[in-house]
C-alpha positions in Angstrom: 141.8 2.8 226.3 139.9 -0.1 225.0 136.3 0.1 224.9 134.4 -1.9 227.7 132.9 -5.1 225.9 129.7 -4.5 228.1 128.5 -2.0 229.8 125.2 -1.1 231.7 123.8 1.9 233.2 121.0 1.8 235.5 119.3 -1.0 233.3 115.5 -1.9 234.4 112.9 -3.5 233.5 108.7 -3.9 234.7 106.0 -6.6 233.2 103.0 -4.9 234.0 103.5 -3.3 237.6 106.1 -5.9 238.5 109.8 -5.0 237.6 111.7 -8.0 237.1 115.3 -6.1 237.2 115.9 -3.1 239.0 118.7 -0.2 238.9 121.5 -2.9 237.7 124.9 -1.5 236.8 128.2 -3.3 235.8 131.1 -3.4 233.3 133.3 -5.9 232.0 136.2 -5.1 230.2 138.1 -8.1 229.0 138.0 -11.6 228.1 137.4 -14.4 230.7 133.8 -16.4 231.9 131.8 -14.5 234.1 128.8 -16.2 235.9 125.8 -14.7 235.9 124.4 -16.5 239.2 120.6 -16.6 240.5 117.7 -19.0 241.9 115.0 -19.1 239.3 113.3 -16.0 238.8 115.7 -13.9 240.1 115.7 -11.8 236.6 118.8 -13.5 234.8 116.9 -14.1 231.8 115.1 -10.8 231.9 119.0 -9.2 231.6 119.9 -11.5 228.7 117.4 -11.1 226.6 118.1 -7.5 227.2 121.5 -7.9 227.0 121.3 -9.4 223.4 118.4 -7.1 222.5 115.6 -10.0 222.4 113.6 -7.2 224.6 113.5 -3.8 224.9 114.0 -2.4 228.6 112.1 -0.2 230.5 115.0 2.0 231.9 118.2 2.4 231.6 121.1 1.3 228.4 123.6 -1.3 227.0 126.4 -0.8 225.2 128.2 -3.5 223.3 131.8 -2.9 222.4 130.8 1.3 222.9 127.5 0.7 220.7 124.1 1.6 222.4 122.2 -1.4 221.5 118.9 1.2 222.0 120.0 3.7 219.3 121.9 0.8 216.8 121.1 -2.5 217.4 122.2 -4.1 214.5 125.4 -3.0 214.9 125.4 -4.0 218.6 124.1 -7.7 218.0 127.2 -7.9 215.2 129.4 -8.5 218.4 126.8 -10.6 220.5 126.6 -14.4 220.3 123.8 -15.7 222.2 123.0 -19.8 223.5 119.5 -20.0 225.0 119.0 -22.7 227.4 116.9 -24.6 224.8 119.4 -24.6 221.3 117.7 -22.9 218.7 117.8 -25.9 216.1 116.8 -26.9 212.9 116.8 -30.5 213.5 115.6 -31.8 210.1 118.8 -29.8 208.7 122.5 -31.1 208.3 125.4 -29.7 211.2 126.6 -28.1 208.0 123.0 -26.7 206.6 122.4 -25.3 210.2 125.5 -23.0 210.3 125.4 -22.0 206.7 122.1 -20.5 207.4 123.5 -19.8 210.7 126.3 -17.8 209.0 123.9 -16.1 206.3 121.5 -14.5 209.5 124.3 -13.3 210.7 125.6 -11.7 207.8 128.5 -12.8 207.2 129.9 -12.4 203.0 129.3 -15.2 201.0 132.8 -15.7 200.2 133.2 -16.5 204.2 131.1 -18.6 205.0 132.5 -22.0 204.1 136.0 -20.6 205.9 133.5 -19.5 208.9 132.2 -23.7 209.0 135.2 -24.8 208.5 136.7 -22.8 211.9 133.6 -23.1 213.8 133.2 -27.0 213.3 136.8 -27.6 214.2 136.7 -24.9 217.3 133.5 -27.3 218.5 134.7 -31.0 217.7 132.2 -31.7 215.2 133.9 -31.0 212.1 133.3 -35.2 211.7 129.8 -34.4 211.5 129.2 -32.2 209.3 126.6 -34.0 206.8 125.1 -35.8 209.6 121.0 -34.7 210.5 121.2 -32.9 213.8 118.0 -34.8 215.2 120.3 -38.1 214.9 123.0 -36.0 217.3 123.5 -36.9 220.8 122.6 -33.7 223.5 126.3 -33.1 223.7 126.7 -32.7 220.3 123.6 -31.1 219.7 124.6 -28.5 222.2 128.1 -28.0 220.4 125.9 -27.0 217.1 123.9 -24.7 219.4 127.2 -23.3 220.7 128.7 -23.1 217.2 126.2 -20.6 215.7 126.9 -18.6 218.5 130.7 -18.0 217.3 130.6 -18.6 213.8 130.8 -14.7 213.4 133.3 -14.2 216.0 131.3 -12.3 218.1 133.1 -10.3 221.1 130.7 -11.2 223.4 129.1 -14.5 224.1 126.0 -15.6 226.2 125.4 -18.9 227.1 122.0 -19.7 229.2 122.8 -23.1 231.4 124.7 -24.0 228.0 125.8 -27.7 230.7 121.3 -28.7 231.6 120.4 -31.9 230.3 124.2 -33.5 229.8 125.6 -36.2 231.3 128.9 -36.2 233.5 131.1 -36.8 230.5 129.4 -34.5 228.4 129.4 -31.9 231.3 132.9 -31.9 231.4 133.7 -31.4 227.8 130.9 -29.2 227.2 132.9 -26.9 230.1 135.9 -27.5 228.3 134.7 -26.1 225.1 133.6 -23.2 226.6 136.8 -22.7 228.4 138.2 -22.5 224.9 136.0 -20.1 223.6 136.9 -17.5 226.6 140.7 -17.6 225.5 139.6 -15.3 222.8 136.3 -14.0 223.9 134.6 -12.8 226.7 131.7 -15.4 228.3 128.5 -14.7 230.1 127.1 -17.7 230.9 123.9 -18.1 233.3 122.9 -21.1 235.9 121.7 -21.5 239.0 124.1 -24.5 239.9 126.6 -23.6 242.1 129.2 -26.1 241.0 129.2 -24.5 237.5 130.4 -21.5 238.7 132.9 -22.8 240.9 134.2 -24.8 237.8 134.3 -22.4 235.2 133.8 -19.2 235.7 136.6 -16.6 236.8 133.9 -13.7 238.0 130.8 -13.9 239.5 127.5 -11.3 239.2 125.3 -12.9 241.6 120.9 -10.9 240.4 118.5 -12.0 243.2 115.2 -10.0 243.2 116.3 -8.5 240.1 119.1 -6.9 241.5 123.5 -7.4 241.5 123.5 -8.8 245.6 127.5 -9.3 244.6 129.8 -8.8 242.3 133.8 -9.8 242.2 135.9 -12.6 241.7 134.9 -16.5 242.5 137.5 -16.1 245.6 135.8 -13.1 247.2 132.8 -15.1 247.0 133.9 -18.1 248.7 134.6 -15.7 251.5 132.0 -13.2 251.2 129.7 -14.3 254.7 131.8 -14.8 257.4 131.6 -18.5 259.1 130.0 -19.0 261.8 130.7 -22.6 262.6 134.0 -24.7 264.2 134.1 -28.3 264.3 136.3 -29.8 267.7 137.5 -33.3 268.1 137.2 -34.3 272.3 138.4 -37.5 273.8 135.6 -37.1 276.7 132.4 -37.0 274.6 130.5 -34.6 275.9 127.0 -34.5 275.6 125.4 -31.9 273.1 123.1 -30.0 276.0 126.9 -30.3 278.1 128.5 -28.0 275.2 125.5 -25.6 276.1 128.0 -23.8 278.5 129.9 -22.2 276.1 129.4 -18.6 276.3 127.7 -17.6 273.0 127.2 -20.6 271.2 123.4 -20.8 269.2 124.0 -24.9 268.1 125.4 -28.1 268.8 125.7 -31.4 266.6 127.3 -34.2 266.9 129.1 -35.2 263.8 130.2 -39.1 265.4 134.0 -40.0 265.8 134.3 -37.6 268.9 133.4 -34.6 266.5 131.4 -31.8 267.0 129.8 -28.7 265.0 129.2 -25.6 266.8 127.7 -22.7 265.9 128.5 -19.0 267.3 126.5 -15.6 267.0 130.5 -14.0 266.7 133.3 -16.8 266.2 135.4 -14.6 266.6 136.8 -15.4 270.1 135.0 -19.0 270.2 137.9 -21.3 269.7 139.8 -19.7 272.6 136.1 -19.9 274.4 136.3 -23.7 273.5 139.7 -24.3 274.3 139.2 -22.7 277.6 136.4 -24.4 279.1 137.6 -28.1 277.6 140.6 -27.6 280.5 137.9 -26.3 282.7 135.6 -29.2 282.3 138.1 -31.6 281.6 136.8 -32.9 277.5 140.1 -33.6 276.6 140.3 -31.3 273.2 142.4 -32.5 270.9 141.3 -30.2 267.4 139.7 -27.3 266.5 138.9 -26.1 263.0 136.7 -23.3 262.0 134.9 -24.1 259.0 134.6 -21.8 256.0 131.4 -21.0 254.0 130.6 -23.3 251.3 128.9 -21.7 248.1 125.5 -23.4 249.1 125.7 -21.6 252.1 126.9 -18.0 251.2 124.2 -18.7 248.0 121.5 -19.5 250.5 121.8 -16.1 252.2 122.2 -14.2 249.9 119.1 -15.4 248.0 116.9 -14.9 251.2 114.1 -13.1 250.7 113.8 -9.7 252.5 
């Protein structure tokens, strides 16, 4: 069986007496773009700079591609390719003096490393801009050169830290595009906080909060990981919102306009039949009833509530 590309045991970590991760276990096997999701200072960057041996953790170990990055780590970090949130870049240098150091740090044979450029620039969409000074390169570009010397040694791993903050809509989308790419062949961790990033990339989701995995599983299962709670009815009578108090259960009322109405229900299990039931009774003239499902804000709010 192939080796796991990742794999953690029991990984922790403490600054002074506070321990920013704690106990955290997982395993990822193949290629894809996994999110690693969190509000800030839930310990996300904590586990990458473990996770690409930046820091050294208190407890536990990481293996990369079957190497414990503890006992080798140069041999571990041959397989890591890592994109901080703020590009580590040479701006005074050429796109193509960049990667060739870029190439040489990461050890790749002389004889390589114009073939490495070559495929890197071309996997990116800069190969155009080669001879051009990166402080002269738009963010999106810039973060393309940040993103190439993460793969110009065709690492198996790949960490990207909010690799989309600071680009514009168009660049967003590109910049999601490129990394979409790059997990045909790879596998991608990449780490944000925003909620639509996940939802538009990523395939699996590790959600740390309080410097521990709260979930863990695919986007899907997340969508439906807290059970709504809420319907929303249409009624030709307009009630009033203290009228809808009746209902047997119900914690909140709104009116959304247009003969709409949220409600919210301790157990909505039963409630539509509850709703249905007492329109014929009082006479509200019920003419739809849809339960609404979780969005992410809402599952990503409680989970991130602080115990």
């Amino acid at each position: 069986m192939e080796q796991p590309v990742l794999k953690i045991e029991n990984l922790s970590h403490r600054y002074t007496t506070r321990w920013a991760i704690r106990d955290i276990c997982l395993q990822i096997q193949g290629r894809g773009i996994y999110g690693l999701l969190g509000s800030n200072g839930a310990g996300k960057s904590t586990l990458m700079n473990i996770l690409c041996g930046v820091l050294r953790p208190t407890e536990g170990n990481v293996y990369i591609n079957g190497i414990d990055a503890r006992l080798e780590p140069v041999a571990a970090k041959r397989y890591i390719g890592f994109l901080p949130q703020k590009p580590p870049l040479h701006v005074d240098l050429t796109v193509d003096e960049y990667l060739r150091y870029s190439a040489y740090l990461r050890d790749i044979p002389a004889r390589e490393v114009k073939s490495a450029i070559d495929r890197v620039t071309i996997e990116c969409g800069i190969a155009n801009l080669r001879t051009r000074l990166i402080r002269n390169l738009s963010g999106g570009y810039q973060q393309r050169v940040g993103i190439a010397q993460a793969i110009i040694h065709r690492p198996r791993l790949v960490v990207l830290d909010e690799p989309t903050n600071g680009l514009d809509p168009n660049q967003i989308v590109e910049a999601r595009r490129l990394v979409e790419g790059i997990a045909e062949e790879r596998t991608v961790i990449l780490s944000t906080h925003l909620l639509a990033e996940v939802r538009a990339t990523c395939d699996h989701i590790y959600m740390v909060e309080q410097g521990q995995i709260v979930f863990a599983g695919p986007v899907a299962d997340f969508d439906n990981y807290i059970p709504p709670s809420t319907i929303v009815v249409t009624m030709k009578a307009l009630p009033s919102v203290d009228d809808l108090a009746v209902l047997e259960g119900m914690t909140a009322a709104e009116s959304l306009g247009d003969h709409r109405y949220r409600l919210s229900f301790a157990n909505i299990a039963d409630a539509p039949g509850r709703v249905v039931k007492e329109s014929v009774t009082r006479g509200w003239e019920l003419t739809e009833v849809n339960v609404e499902k979780n969005t992410l804000d809402t599952i990503f709010a409680e989970l991130s509530k602080k115990k």
